[in-house]
N, C-alpha and C positions, 0 to 999 in steps of 0.2 A: 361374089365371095372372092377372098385374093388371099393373097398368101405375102409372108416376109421373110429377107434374111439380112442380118447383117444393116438392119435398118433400109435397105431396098425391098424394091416391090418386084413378086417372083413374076405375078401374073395377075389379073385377075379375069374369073370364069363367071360365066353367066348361061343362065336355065332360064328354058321357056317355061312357064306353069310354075308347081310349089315344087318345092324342095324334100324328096321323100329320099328312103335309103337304098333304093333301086338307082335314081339319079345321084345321091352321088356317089356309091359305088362305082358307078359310070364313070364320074370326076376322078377321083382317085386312082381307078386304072386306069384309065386313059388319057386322062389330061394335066393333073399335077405332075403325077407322076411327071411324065413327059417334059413338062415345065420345068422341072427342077431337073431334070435327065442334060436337057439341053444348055441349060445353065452352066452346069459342071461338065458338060461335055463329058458323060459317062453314063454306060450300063453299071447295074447295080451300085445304083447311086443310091438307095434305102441302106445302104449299110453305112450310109454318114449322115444322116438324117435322124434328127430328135421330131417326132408330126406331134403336135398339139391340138388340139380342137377344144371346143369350150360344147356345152352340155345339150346343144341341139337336139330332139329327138332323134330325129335321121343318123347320126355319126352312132349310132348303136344299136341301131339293125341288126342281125343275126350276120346276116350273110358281109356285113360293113368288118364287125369283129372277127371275123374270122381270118377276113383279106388282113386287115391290122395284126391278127397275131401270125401271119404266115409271113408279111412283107415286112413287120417292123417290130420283130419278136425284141419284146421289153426295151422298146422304142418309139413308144408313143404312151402321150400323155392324154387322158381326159376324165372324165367324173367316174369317180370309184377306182381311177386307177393313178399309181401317182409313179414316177418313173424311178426307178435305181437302177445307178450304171452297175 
């Protein structure tokens, strides 16, 4: 999986085995986050970030939305949810 901005490429991340919402709650805390942390050279760097995901099972895990609505409160986009500034 990899991520964009601005038409560049942030990163791309890779998992051993399948893709569940344990792993990538993993991703998310630990590693995009970080990617895009580093990128911008900044902490609370989720306050200038729009995350979008497309309708994978995984990205709606209980414990996925939760992190999502703490770290990107009406700042992410994905199925059944549509964004307004």
């Amino acid at each position: 999986m990899g991520g964009t901005i601005n038409g560049g490429l942030i990163a791309q991340f890779f998992i051993n085995g399948n893709l569940n919402s344990e792993v990538y709650l993993h991703l998310l805390q630990n590693e995009i986050i970080l990617a895009c942390a580093t990128l911008f050279s900044g902490e609370g760097i989720q306050n200038d970030i729009l995350l979008q995901q497309d309708g994978h099972i995984p990205h709606y895990g209980r414990e996925v939305l939760t992190y999502l609505n703490h770290a990107f409160p009406r700042r992410w986009i994905g199925r059944r949810r549509k964004w307004s500034p």
